[in-house]
PAGU-475995 format. One record per residue (C-alpha): residue in three letters; x, y, z. Coordinates in steps of 0.5 Angstrom, whole numbers, plus 500, padded with zeros to 3 digits. Example, Ala and Ser with C-alpha at 12.3 -4.5 7.8 and 13.67 -1.06 7.14 Angstrom:
residues 2
ALA;525;491;516
SER;527;498;514
***
This chain:
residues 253
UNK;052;289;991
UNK;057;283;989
UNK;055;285;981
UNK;057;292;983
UNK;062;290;986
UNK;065;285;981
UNK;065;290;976
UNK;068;297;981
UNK;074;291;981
UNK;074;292;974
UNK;073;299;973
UNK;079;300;978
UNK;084;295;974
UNK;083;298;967
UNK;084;305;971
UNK;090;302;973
UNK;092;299;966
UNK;091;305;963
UNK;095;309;967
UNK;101;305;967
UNK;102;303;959
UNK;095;301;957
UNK;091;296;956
UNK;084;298;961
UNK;080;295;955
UNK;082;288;956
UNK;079;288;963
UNK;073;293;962
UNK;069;290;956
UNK;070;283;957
UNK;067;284;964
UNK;061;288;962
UNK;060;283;957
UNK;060;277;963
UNK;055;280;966
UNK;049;281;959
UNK;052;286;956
UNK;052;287;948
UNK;059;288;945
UNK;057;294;942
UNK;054;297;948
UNK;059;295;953
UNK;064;298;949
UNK;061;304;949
UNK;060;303;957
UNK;067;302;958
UNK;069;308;953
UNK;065;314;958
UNK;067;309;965
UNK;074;310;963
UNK;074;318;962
UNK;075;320;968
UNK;080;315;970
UNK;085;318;964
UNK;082;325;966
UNK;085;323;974
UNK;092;321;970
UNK;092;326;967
UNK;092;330;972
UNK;097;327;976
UNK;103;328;970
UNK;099;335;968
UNK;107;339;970
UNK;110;332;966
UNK;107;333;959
UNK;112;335;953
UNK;110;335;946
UNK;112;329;941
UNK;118;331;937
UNK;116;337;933
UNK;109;338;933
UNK;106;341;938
UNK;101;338;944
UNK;095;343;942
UNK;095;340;935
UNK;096;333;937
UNK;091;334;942
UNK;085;336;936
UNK;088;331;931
UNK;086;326;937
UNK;080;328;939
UNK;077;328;932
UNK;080;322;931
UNK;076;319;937
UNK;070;323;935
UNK;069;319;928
UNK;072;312;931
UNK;066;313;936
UNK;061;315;930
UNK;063;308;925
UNK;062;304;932
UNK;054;307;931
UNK;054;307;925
UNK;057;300;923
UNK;053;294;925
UNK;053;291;931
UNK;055;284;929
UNK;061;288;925
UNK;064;289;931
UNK;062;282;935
UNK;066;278;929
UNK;072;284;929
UNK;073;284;936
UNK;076;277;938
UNK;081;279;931
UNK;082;287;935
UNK;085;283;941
UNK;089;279;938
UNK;092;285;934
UNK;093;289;940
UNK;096;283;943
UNK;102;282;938
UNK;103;290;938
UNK;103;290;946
UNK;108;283;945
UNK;112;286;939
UNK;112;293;939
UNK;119;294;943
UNK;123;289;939
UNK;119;292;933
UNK;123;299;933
UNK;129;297;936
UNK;129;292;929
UNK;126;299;925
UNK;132;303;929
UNK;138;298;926
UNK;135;297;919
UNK;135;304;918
UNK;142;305;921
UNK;141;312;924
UNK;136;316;929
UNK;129;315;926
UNK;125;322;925
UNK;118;323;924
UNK;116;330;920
UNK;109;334;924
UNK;105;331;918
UNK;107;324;919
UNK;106;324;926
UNK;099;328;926
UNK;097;323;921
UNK;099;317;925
UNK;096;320;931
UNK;089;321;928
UNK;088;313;925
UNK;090;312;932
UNK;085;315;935
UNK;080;313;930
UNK;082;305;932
UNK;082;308;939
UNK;074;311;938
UNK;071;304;936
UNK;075;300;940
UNK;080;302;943
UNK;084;296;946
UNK;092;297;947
UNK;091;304;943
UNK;095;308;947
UNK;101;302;947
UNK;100;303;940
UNK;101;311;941
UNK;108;310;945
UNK;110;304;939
UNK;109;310;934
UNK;113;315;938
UNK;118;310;939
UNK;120;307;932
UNK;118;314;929
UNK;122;319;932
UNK;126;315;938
UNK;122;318;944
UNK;123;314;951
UNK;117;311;953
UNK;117;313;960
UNK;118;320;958
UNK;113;320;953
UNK;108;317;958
UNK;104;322;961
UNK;104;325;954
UNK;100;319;952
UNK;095;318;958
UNK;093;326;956
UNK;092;324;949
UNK;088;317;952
UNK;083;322;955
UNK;082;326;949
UNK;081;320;945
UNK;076;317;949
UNK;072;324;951
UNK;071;326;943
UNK;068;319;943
UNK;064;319;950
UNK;060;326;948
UNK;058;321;942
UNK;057;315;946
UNK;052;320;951
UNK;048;322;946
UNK;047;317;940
UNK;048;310;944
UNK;045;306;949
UNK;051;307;954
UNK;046;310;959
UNK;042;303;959
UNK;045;299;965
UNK;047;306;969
UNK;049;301;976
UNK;054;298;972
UNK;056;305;968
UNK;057;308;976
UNK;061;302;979
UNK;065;302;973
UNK;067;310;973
UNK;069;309;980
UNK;073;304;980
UNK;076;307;974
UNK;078;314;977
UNK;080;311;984
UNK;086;306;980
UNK;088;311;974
UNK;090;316;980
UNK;093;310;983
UNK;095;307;978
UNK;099;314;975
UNK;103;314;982
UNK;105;306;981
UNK;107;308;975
UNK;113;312;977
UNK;115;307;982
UNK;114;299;980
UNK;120;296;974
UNK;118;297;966
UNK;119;290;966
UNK;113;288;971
UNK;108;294;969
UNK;109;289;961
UNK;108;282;964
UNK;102;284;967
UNK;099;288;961
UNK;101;282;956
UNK;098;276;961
UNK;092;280;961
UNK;092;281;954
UNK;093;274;951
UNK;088;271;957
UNK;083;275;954
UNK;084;275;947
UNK;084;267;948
UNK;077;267;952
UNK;074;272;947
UNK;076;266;941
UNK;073;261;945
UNK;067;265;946
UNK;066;266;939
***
């Protein structure tokens, strides 16, 4: 019971995380790993946990979702659940110990992106002196390696989401949010089919479920806060769970 408690904890923080910016990955698989999970495995646990807490966000921005500059929520939509789909299928197919060595490397990319992602675009903005407009191709092009790195990892890539939006076609974070989180879903629900039925993600059933109801009760509440707590502290929680992870998982290794 305190082992299902510990990780229905977590479960409820990556919901939330997820649900206010991104960042769930950084609680969920270390917290399988702690308790004896493989790297490999627990990715795939935390990916089919966290589906139904984006679903539950999801539904909570489901009157808020707008297309992203000229391309259409349909097609941004597919590209996204492609993109999951063969990012879970390179998680599979790739060695285990590809992803042991890759991951820490993963964090810390994720982390510099979640550290400089907003200053980053402002300086792009400046340097090219004018408003910043991505063409439809360019953006689905964009949106589908995203949602490859978001099938085999997955850490920080809907704060990647919103730092393309943002450099390439000067979309407001907050307005994009609830564009994103269904986009989050997409990603992850291609890549749960897979991890269903190729992976052993149904190997530690008590830690999938503690997990997955944790996940669904913070991505409903965490959708709602979002509205409500100041963007600047919605960042410093994400960055500090980020840095204090990604140093944990070097010392690990």
């Amino acid at each position: 019971m305190i082992e299902f408690s510990l990780v229905l904890l977590a479960g409820v923080a990556a919901g939330v995380l997820n649900a206010m910016g991104g960042g769930g990955t950084f609680v969920a698989l270390p917290a399988l790993v702690a308790f004896g999970l493989p790297p490999v495995t627990a990715n795939a646990v935390s990916r089919v946990a966290l589906v139904p807490g984006a679903v539950a966000s999801a539904w909570v921005y489901r009157r808020e979702l707008t297309p992203v500059g000229p391309t259409s929520t349909k097609a941004l939509t597919a590209i996204s659940v492609i993109g999951g789909g063969l990012g879970a299928g390179l998680l599979l197919v790739l060695p285990a110990a590809s992803f042991d060595a890759a991951a820490p490397w993963l964090l810390a990319f994720a982390t510099v992106i979640l550290a400089s992602g907003r200053h980053l675009s402002r300086a792009l903005s400046r340097a090219l002196g004018r408003s910043v407009g991505m063409s439809s191709r360019a953006v689905l092009i964009g949106q589908f390696f995203l949602a490859v790195y978001g099938g085999y990892f997955g850490g920080a890539v809907g704060i990647m989401m919103m730092a393309l939006w943002t450099i390439g076609l000067g979309l407001d974070a907050a307005v994009s949010n609830p564009i994103r989180i269904a986009q989050l879903a997409a990603i992850y629900l291609s890549a749960t089919v897979l991890f269903l039925t190729a992976s052993d993600a149904l190997s530690a059933p008590l830690l999938l479920t503690a997990m997955l109801i944790g996940a669904v009760a913070g991505g409903f509440a965490g959708a709602h806060l979002a509205r409500r707590l100041p963007a600047w502290l919605l960042r410093g929680v994400l960055l500090a769970t980020a840095v204090i992870t990604t140093v944990l998982y070097f010392l690990r290794g």
